[in-house]
C-alpha positions as CSV (number, residue, x, y, z in Angstrom):
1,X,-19.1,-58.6,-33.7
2,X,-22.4,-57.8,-36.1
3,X,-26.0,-58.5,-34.2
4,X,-27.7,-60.8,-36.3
5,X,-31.4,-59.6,-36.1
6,X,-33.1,-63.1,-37.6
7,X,-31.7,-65.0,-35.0
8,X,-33.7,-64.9,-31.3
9,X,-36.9,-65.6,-32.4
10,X,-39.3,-65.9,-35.3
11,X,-39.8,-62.3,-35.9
12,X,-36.4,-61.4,-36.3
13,X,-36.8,-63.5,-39.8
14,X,-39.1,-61.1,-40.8
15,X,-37.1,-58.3,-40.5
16,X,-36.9,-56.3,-43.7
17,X,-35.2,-52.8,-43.4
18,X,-33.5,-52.1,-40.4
19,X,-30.5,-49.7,-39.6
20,X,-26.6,-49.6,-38.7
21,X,-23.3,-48.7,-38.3
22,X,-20.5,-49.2,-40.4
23,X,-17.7,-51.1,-38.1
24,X,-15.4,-52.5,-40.6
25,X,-15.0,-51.0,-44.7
26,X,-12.6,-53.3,-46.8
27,X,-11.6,-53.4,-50.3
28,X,-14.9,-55.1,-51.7
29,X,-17.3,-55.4,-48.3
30,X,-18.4,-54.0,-45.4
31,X,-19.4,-54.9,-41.8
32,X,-21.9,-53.7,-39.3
33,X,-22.3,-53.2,-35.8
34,X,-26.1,-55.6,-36.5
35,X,-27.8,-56.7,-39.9
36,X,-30.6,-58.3,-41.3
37,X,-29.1,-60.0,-44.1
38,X,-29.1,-63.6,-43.8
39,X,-25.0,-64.9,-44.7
40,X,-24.6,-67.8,-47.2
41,X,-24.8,-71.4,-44.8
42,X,-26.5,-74.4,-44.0
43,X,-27.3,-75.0,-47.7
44,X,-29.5,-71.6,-47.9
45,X,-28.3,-68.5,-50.1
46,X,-27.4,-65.0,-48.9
47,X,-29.8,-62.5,-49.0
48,X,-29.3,-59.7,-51.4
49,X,-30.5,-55.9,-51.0
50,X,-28.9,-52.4,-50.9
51,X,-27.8,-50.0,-48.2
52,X,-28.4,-46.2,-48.3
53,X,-26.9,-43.7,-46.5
54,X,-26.4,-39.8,-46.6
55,X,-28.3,-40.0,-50.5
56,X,-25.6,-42.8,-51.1
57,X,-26.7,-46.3,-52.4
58,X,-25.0,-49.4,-52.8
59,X,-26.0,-52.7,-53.9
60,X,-25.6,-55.7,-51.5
61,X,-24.8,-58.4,-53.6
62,X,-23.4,-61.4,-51.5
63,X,-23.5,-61.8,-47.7
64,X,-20.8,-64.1,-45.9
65,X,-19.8,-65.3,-42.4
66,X,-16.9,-65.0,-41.0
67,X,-15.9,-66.0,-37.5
68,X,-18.2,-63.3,-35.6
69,X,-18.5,-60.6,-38.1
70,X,-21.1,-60.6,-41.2
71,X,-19.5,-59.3,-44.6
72,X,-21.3,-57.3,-47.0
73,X,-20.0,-57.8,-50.0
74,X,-20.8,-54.6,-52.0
75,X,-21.6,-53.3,-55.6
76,X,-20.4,-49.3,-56.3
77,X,-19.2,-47.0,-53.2
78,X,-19.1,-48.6,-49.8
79,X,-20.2,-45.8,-46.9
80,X,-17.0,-45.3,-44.4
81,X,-16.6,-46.5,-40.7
82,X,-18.7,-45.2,-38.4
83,X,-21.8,-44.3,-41.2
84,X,-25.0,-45.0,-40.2
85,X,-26.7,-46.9,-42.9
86,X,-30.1,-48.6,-43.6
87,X,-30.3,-52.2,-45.0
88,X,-33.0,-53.0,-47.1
89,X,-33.4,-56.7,-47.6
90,X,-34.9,-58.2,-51.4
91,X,-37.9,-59.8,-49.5
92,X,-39.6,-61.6,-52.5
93,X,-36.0,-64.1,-53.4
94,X,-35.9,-63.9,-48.9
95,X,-39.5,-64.6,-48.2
96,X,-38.6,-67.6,-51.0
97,X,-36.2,-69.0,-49.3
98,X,-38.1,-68.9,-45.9
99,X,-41.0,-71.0,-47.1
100,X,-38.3,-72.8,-49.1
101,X,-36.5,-74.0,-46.1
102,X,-39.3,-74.7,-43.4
103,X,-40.9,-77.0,-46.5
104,X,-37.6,-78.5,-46.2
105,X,-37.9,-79.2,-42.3
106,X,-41.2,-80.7,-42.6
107,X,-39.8,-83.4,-45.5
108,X,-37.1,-84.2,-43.5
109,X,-39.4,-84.9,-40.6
110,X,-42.0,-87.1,-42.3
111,X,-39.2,-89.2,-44.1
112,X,-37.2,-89.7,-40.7
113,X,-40.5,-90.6,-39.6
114,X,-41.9,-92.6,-41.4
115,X,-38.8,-94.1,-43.6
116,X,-36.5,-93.8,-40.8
117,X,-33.9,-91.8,-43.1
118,X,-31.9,-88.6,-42.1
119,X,-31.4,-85.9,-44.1
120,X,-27.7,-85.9,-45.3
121,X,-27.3,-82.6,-48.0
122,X,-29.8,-80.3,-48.4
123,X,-29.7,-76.7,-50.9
124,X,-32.2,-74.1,-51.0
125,X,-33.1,-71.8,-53.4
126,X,-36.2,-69.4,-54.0
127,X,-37.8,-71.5,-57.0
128,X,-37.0,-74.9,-55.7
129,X,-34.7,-76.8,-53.6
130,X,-33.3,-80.8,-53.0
131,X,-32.8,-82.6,-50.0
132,X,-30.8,-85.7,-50.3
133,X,-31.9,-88.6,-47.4
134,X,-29.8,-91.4,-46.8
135,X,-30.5,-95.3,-46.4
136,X,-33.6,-94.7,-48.5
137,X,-35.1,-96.2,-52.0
138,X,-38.1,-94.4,-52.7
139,X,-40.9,-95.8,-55.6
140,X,-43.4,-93.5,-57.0
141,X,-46.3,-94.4,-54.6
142,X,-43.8,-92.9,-51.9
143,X,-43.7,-90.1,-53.6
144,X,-47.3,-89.8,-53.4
145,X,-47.8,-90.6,-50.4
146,X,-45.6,-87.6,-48.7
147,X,-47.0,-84.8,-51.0
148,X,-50.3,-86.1,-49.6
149,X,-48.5,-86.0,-46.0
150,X,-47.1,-82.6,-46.5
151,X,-49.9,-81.2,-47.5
152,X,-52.0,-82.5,-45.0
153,X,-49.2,-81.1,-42.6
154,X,-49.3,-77.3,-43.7
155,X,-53.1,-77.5,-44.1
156,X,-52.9,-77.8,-40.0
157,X,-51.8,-74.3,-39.4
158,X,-48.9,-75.2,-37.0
159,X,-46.6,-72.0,-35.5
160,X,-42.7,-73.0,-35.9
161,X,-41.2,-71.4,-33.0
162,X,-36.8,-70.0,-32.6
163,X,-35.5,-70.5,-29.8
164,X,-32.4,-71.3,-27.7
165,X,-32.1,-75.1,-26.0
166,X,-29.4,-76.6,-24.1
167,X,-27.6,-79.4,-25.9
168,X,-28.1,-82.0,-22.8
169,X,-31.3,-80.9,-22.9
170,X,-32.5,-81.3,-26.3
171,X,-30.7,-84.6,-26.5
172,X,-33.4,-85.9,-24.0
173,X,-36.4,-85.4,-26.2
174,X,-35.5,-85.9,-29.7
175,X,-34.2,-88.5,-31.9
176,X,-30.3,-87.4,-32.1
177,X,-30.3,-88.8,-35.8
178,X,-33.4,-86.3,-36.9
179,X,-31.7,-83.3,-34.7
180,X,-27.6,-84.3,-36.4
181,X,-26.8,-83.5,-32.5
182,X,-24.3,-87.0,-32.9
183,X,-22.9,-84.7,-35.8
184,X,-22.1,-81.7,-33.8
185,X,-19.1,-80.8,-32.1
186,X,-18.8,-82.0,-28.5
187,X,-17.9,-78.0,-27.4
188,X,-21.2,-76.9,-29.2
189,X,-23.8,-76.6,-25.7
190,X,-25.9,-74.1,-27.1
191,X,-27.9,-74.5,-29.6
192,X,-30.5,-72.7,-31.8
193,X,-33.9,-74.8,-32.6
194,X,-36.4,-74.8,-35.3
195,X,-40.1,-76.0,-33.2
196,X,-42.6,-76.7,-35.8
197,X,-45.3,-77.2,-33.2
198,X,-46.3,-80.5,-32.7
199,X,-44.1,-82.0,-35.4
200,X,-40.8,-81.7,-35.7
201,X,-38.2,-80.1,-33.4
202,X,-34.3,-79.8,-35.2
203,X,-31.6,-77.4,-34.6
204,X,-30.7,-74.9,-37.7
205,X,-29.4,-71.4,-38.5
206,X,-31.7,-70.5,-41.4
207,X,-34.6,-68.2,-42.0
208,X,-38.3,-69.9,-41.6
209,X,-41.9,-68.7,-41.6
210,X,-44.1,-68.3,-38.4
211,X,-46.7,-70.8,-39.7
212,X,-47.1,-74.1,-41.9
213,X,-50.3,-72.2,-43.2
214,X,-47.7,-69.5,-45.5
215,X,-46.1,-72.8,-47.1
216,X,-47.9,-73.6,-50.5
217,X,-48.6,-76.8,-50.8
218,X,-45.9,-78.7,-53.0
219,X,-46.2,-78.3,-57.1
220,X,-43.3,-81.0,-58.2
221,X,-41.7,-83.8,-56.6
222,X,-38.9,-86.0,-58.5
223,X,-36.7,-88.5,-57.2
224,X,-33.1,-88.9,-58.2
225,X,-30.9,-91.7,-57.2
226,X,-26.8,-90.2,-55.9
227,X,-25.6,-93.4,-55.1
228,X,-26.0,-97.0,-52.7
229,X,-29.2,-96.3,-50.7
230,X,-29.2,-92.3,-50.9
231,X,-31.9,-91.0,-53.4
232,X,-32.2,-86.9,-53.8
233,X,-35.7,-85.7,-53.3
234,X,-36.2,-82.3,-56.0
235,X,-39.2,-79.9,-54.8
236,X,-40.8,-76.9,-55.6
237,X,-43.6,-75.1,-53.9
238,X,-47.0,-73.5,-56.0
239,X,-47.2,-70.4,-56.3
C-alpha cells in the first residue's frame, strides 16, 4: 500500500520533494512504500518529476492508480526493491494544476448556485481547463456575470480546507447534487472533502491551494454547446 502524502490535509498538496522506499520494481514502473506524486484521476493529470537515488536518476513520466498502490511509471533505470529514493515533484505544471482545479470548484459552485446546474465532466490541465454543466444554456451576459462572480470570490481571501467527513454526515448539510454524493457508491462512508470556507463544500481527490487569494483571476471564458441543455464552459487563469 503507497502513503499518499497530498491527501490528509492541505499541506500535504504542497509537498514537493519528499523521500521513499522502493516496494514493488516492474518492467516499466515502480512503487513506493509513500509518494507525493499526484496519480492521473478525477479529470486532473499526473504529476511528473524524477527520483534520485545512490547518484542514480530517473525520470518520472506518468503516475497511475491502481487498487492501493501508486505506479511510477519511469524513464531510464528504475532503482531496485528496498532503495531508498527521493521524489522530486515538477511544481510549476503541479502548482498549475492546483490553482487549475480549486478555480474549477469555485465555477462549479456559483453555477449550481446560482443556475442550479451540476457539474457533469470536468479536465484539468496547467494552461486551461473545461468543465461541462448540465441542464444549462448560457448567453454571453452569463458569462460576464460569473467572471465578475469569480473574481469577486478569490478577491475574498477564503482558506479551502482537506479533510475527512462521514457520508451520513455530509449528506445533512449540503446539496447532494453539488457534492455527486447520489452518484457515489452506497459502500463509499468515508469521504475526502474540499471546504472552500464559506463557499462551497464538495468531496474530491485532487490537489488544491490553501487560499482563493493564490487563484488569478480568470483571463478567458468561452462557451461551447455538447449537446440538449449541456454547454462546456473553457477557462484559463492570468498569469
Amino acid at each position: 500500500m503507497t502513503i499518499l502524502l497530498y491527501m490528509d490535509n492541505i499541506e500535504g498538496n504542497y509537498v514537493k520533494e519528499f523521500d521513499a522506499v522502493v516496494i514493488k520494481n516492474k518492467k516499466d514502473y515502480v512503487c513506493l512504500d509513500q509518494t507525493a506524486f499526484y496519480p492521473l484521476g478525477g479529470g486532473q493529470p499526473s504529476d511528473t518529476g524524477y527520483l534520485e537515488w545512490h547518484g542514480n536518476k530517473s525520470i518520472v513520466k506518468e503516475v497511475i492508480k491502481k487498487a492501493n498502490s501508486v505506479k511510477h511509471v519511469i524513464e531510464g533505470e528504475k532503482p531496485g526493491i528496498g532503495t531508498k529514493v527521493h521524489g522530486v515533484i515538477d511544481w510549476e505544471k503541479r502548482y498549475g494544476h492546483m490553482k487549475m482545479h480549486s478555480a474549477q470548484h469555485i465555477l462549479s459552485g456559483i453555477i449550481f448556485n446560482d443556475y442550479n446546474a451540476r457539474t457533469v465532466g470536468n479536465q484539468i490541465h496547467a494552461e486551461y481547463s473545461r468543465v461541462d454543466f448540465h441542464p444549462v444554456k448560457f448567453s454571453d451576459e452569463d458569462l460576464d456575470k460569473i467572471t465578475t462572480k469569480f473574481n469577486d470570490i478569490i478577491a475574498k481571501n477564503l482558506p479551502i480546507k482537506i479533510y475527512e467527513e462521514e457520508r451520513e454526515s455530509l449528506e445533512k448539510r449540503v446539496y447532494q447534487q453539488r457534492a455527486h454524493i447520489d452518484l457515489l457508491p452506497k459502500f463509499v462512508t468515508k469521504l475526502r472533502i474540499i471546504e472552500i470556507e464559506g463557499f462551497d463544500i464538495c468531496p474530491c481527490a485532487g490537489t488544491h491551494v490553501r487560499n482563493t487569494s493564490e487563484i488569478p483571476k480568470i483571463d478567458k471564458l468561452k462557451r461551447d454547446t455538447k449537446g440538449k441543455d449541456k454547454d462546456r464552459i473553457i477557462y484559463s487563469l492570468k498569469k
